[in-house]
ROKE-223190 format. One line per 4 residues: number of its first residue (from 0); their letters; for each residue x, y, z of N, C-alpha, C. Coordinates in Angstrom, 3 decimals. Example, Ala and Ser with C-alpha at 12.3 -4.5 7.8 and 13.67 -1.06 7.14 Angstrom:
0> AS> 13.190 -5.690 7.800 12.300 -4.500 7.800 13.200 -3.300 7.800 | 12.850 -2.250 7.080 13.670 -1.060 7.140 12.900 0.030 7.870
***
This chain:
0> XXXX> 93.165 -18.084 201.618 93.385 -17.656 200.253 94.351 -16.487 200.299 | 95.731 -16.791 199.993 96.943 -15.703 200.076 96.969 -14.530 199.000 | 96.233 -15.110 197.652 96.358 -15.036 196.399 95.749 -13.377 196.283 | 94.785 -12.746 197.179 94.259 -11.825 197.497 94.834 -10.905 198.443
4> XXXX> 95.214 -9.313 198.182 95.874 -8.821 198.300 94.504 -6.879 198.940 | 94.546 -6.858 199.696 93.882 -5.291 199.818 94.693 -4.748 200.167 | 94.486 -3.004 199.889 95.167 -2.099 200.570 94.514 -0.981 201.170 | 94.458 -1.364 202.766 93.275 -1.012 203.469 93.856 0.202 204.496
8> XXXX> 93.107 0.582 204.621 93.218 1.807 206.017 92.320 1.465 206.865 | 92.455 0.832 208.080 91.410 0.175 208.740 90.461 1.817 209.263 | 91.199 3.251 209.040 89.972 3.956 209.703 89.297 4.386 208.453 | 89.234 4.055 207.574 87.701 4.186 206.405 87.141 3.036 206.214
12> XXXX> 85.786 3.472 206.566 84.873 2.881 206.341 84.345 1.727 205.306 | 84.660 2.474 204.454 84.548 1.229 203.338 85.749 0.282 202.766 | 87.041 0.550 203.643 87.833 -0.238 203.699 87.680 -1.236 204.379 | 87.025 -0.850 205.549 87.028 -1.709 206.766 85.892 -2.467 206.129
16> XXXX> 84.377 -2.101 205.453 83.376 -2.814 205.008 83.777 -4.260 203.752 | 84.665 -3.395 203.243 85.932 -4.496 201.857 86.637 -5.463 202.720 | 87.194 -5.376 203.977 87.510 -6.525 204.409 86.817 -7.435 205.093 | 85.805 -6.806 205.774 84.456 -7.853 206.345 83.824 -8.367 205.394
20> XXXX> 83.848 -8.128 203.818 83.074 -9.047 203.117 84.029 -10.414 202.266 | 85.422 -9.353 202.506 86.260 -10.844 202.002 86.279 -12.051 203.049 | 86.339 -11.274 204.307 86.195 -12.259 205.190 85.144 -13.290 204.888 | 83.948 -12.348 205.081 82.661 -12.551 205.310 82.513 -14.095 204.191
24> XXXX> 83.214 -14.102 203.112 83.231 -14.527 201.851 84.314 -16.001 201.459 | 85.108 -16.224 203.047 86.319 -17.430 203.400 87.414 -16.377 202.124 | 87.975 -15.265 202.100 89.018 -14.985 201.729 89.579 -14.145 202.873 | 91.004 -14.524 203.394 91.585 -14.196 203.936 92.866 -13.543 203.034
28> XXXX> 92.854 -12.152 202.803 93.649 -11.116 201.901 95.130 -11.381 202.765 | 95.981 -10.941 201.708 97.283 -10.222 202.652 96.759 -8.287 202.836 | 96.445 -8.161 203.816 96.321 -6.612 203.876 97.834 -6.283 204.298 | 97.633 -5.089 203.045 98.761 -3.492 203.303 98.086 -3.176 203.565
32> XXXX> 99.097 -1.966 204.490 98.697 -0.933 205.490 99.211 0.320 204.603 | 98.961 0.837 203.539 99.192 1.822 202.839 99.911 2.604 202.760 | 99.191 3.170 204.484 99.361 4.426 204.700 100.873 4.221 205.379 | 101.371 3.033 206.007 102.803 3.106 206.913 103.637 2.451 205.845
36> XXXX> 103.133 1.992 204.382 104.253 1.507 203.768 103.488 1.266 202.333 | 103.657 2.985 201.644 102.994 3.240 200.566 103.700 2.638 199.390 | 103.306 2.343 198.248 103.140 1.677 197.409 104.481 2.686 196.655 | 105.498 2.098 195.905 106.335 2.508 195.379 105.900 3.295 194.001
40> XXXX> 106.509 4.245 192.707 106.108 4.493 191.619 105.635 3.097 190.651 | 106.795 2.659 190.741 106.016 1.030 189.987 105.123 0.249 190.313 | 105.218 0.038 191.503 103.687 -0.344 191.690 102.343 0.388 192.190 | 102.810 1.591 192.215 101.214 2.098 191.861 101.037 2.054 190.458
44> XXXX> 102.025 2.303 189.712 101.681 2.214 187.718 100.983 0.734 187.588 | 101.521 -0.324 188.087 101.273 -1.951 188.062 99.473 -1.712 188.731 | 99.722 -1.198 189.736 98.298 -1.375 190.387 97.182 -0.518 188.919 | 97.710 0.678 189.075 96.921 1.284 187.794 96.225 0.354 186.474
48> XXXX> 97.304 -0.031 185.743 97.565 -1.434 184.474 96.211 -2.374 185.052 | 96.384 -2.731 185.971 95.202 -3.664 186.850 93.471 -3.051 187.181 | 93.990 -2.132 187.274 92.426 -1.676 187.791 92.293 -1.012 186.412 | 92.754 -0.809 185.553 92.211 0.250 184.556 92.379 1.563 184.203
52> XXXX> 92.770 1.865 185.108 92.397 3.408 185.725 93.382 4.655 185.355 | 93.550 5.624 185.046 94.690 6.805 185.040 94.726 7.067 186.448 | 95.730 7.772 186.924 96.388 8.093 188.256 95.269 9.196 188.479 | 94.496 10.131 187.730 93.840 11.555 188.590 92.887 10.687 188.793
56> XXXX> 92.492 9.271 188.576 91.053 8.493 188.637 90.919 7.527 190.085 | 92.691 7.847 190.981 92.209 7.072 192.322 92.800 8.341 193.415 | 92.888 9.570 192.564 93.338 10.732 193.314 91.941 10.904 194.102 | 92.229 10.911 195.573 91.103 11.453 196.299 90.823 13.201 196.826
60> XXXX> 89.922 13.957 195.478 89.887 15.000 195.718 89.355 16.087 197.290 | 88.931 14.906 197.955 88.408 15.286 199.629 89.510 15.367 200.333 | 90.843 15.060 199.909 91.530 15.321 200.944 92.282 17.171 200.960 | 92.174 17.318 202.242 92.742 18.718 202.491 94.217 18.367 201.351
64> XXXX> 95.283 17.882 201.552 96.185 17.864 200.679 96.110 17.996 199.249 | 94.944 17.830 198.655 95.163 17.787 197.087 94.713 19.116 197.004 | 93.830 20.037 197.418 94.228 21.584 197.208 95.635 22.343 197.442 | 95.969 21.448 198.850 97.227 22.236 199.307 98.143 22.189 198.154
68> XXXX> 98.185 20.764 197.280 99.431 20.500 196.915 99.202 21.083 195.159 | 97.690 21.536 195.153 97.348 21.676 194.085 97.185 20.814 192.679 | 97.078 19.985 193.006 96.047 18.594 192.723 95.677 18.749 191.374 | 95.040 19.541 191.068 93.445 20.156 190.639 94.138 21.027 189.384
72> XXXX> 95.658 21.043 189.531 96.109 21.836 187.985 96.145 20.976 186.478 | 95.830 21.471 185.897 95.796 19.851 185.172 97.040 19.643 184.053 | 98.262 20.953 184.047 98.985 20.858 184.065 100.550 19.857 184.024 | 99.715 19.405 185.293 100.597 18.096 186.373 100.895 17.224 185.356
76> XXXX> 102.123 16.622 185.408 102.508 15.168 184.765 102.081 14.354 185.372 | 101.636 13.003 184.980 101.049 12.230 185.509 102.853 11.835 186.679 | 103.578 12.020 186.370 104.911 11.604 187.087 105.119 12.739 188.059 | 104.622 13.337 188.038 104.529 14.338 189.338 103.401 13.884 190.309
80> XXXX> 102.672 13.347 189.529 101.286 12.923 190.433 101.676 11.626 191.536 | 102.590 10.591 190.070 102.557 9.747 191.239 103.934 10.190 192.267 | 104.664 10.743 191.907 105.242 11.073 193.177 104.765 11.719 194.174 | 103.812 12.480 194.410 102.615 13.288 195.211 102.303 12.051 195.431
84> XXXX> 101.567 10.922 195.150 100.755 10.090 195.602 101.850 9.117 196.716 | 102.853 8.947 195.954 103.844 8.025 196.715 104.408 8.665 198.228 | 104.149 9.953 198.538 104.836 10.639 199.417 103.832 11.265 200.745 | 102.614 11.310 199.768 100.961 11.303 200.133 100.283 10.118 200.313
88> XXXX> 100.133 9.173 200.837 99.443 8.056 200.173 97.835 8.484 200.707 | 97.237 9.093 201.940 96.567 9.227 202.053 95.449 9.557 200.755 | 96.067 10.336 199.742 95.479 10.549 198.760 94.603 9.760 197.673 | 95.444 8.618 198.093 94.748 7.415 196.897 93.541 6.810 197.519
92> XXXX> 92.543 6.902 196.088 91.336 6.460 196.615 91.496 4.604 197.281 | 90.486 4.463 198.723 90.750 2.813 198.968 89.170 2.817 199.006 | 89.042 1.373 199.744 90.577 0.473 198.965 90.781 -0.664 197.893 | 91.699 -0.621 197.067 91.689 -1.431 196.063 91.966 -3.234 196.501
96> XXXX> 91.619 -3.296 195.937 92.015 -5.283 195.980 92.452 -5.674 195.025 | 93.460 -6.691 194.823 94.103 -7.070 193.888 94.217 -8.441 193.936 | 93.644 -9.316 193.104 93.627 -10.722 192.644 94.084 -11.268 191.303 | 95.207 -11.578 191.466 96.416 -11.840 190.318 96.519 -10.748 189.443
100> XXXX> 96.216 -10.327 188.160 96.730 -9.502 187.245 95.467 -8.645 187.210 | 94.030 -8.818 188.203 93.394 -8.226 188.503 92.871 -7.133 189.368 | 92.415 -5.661 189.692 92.107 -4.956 190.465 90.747 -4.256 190.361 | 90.574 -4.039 191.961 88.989 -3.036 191.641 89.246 -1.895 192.865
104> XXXX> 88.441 -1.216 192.574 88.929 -0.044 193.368 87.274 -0.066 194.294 | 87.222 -0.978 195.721 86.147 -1.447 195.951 84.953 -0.319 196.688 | 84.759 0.847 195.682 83.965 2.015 196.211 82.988 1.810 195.387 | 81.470 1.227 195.398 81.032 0.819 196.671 81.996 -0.906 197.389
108> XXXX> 81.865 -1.172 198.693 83.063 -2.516 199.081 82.001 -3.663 197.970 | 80.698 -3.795 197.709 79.698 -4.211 197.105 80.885 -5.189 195.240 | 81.825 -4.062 195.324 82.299 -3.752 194.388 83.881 -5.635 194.259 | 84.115 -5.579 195.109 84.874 -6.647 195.097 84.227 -8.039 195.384
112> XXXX> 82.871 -8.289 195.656 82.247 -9.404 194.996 82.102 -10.114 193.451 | 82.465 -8.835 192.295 83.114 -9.738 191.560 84.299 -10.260 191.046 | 85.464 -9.714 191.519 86.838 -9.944 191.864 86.324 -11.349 192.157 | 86.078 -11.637 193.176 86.050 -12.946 194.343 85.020 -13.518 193.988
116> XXX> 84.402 -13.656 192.797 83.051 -14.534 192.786 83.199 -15.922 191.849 | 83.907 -16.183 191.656 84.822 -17.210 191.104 85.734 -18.235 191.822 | 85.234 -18.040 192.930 86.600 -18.451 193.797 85.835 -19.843 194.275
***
Protein backbone atom coordinates (compact mmCIF):
# COMPACT_ATOMS: atom_id res chain seq x y z
CA UNK A 1 0.00 0.00 0.00
CA UNK A 2 2.09 3.14 -1.52
CA UNK A 3 -0.90 5.38 -0.92
CA UNK A 4 0.43 5.85 2.81
CA UNK A 5 2.95 8.18 3.53
CA UNK A 6 4.79 8.68 7.42
CA UNK A 7 7.21 11.00 8.51
CA UNK A 8 9.25 9.15 10.87
CA UNK A 9 12.44 9.54 12.89
CA UNK A 10 13.29 6.03 13.45
CA UNK A 11 15.00 7.28 17.03
CA UNK A 12 11.46 8.19 18.68
CA UNK A 13 9.73 5.98 20.02
CA UNK A 14 6.47 6.43 19.00
CA UNK A 15 7.52 6.86 15.57
CA UNK A 16 9.12 3.76 15.49
CA UNK A 17 5.74 2.23 17.47
CA UNK A 18 3.53 4.16 14.20
CA UNK A 19 5.46 2.14 11.89
CA UNK A 20 5.27 -1.33 13.54
CA UNK A 21 1.58 -0.97 13.61
CA UNK A 22 1.25 0.03 9.93
CA UNK A 23 3.27 -2.75 9.33
CA UNK A 24 1.80 -4.74 11.87
CA UNK A 25 -1.59 -3.81 9.92
CA UNK A 26 -0.22 -5.09 5.82
CA UNK A 27 0.49 -1.21 5.17
CA UNK A 28 3.67 -0.68 3.85
CA UNK A 29 4.08 3.53 4.06
CA UNK A 30 6.53 5.47 1.89
CA UNK A 31 8.59 6.70 5.01
CA UNK A 32 10.37 10.28 5.06
CA UNK A 33 13.16 10.71 6.90
CA UNK A 34 12.29 14.28 8.06
CA UNK A 35 14.92 15.03 9.72
CA UNK A 36 17.62 14.59 6.40
CA UNK A 37 14.99 16.02 4.03
CA UNK A 38 12.54 18.37 5.86
CA UNK A 39 9.39 19.19 4.52
CA UNK A 40 9.36 22.46 2.44
CA UNK A 41 6.98 25.80 3.59
CA UNK A 42 4.22 24.38 1.34
CA UNK A 43 4.11 21.37 2.39
CA UNK A 44 4.22 21.68 5.86
CA UNK A 45 1.06 24.33 5.26
CA UNK A 46 -0.49 21.18 2.96
CA UNK A 47 0.43 18.78 5.79
CA UNK A 48 -1.20 21.34 8.34
CA UNK A 49 -4.75 21.74 5.87
CA UNK A 50 -4.65 17.76 6.46
CA UNK A 51 -4.22 17.18 9.93
CA UNK A 52 -6.19 20.19 11.07
CA UNK A 53 -3.90 21.71 13.01
CA UNK A 54 -2.16 25.47 13.35
CA UNK A 55 1.69 25.33 13.10
CA UNK A 56 2.30 26.18 17.28
CA UNK A 57 -0.02 22.76 17.49
CA UNK A 58 2.90 20.30 15.98
CA UNK A 59 5.64 22.71 17.50
CA UNK A 60 7.47 20.40 19.90
CA UNK A 61 7.91 22.49 23.04
CA UNK A 62 10.63 19.74 24.66
CA UNK A 63 13.00 20.54 22.37
CA UNK A 64 16.12 22.51 23.71
CA UNK A 65 15.70 24.65 20.38
CA UNK A 66 12.31 26.14 20.85
CA UNK A 67 13.54 28.13 23.98
CA UNK A 68 16.75 28.84 22.24
CA UNK A 69 14.99 30.12 19.27
CA UNK A 70 12.29 31.49 21.40
CA UNK A 71 9.41 29.58 20.35
CA UNK A 72 7.26 30.52 23.19
CA UNK A 73 6.85 34.45 22.00
CA UNK A 74 3.62 34.57 20.77
CA UNK A 75 4.42 37.43 18.87
CA UNK A 76 5.86 35.08 16.06
CA UNK A 77 4.16 34.99 12.61
CA UNK A 78 2.99 31.91 11.93
CA UNK A 79 5.62 32.49 8.67
CA UNK A 80 8.40 32.84 10.87
CA UNK A 81 7.41 29.69 12.55
CA UNK A 82 7.32 27.75 9.62
CA UNK A 83 10.54 28.85 8.54
CA UNK A 84 12.02 27.87 12.12
CA UNK A 85 10.30 24.62 11.55
CA UNK A 86 11.65 24.14 7.95
CA UNK A 87 15.31 24.82 9.04
CA UNK A 88 14.58 22.96 12.50
CA UNK A 89 12.70 20.04 11.62
CA UNK A 90 13.53 18.34 14.72
CA UNK A 91 10.91 20.55 16.14
CA UNK A 92 7.83 19.18 14.58
CA UNK A 93 5.82 17.03 16.58
CA UNK A 94 6.06 13.00 14.90
CA UNK A 95 5.05 11.36 13.55
CA UNK A 96 2.36 12.29 11.27
CA UNK A 97 0.88 9.95 8.57
CA UNK A 98 -0.69 10.97 5.68
CA UNK A 99 -3.37 9.03 3.64
CA UNK A 100 -4.58 10.97 0.60
CA UNK A 101 -6.04 14.42 1.61
CA UNK A 102 -5.86 12.91 5.09
CA UNK A 103 -3.47 13.34 8.30
CA UNK A 104 -3.01 12.41 12.00
CA UNK A 105 -0.43 13.39 14.07
CA UNK A 106 -0.01 9.63 15.52
CA UNK A 107 0.70 10.71 19.41
CA UNK A 108 -0.60 8.22 20.95
CA UNK A 109 0.87 5.64 17.45
CA UNK A 110 -2.80 3.99 18.82
CA UNK A 111 -3.78 7.11 16.91
CA UNK A 112 -3.31 6.05 13.14
CA UNK A 113 -5.57 2.99 13.41
CA UNK A 114 -8.16 5.15 12.27
CA UNK A 115 -6.47 6.66 9.30
CA UNK A 116 -5.96 2.88 8.19
CA UNK A 117 -9.10 1.24 9.37
CA UNK A 118 -10.83 1.29 6.19
CA UNK A 119 -8.39 -0.19 4.24
Amino acid sequence: MTNIKIYHNPDCSKSRATLALLEENGVIPEIIYYLETPPDINELKALLVQLGLGIREILRKSEPEYETLGLDDDSLSDEILFEFLCTHPQLMQRPIVVRGERAILARPPENVLALIGDL
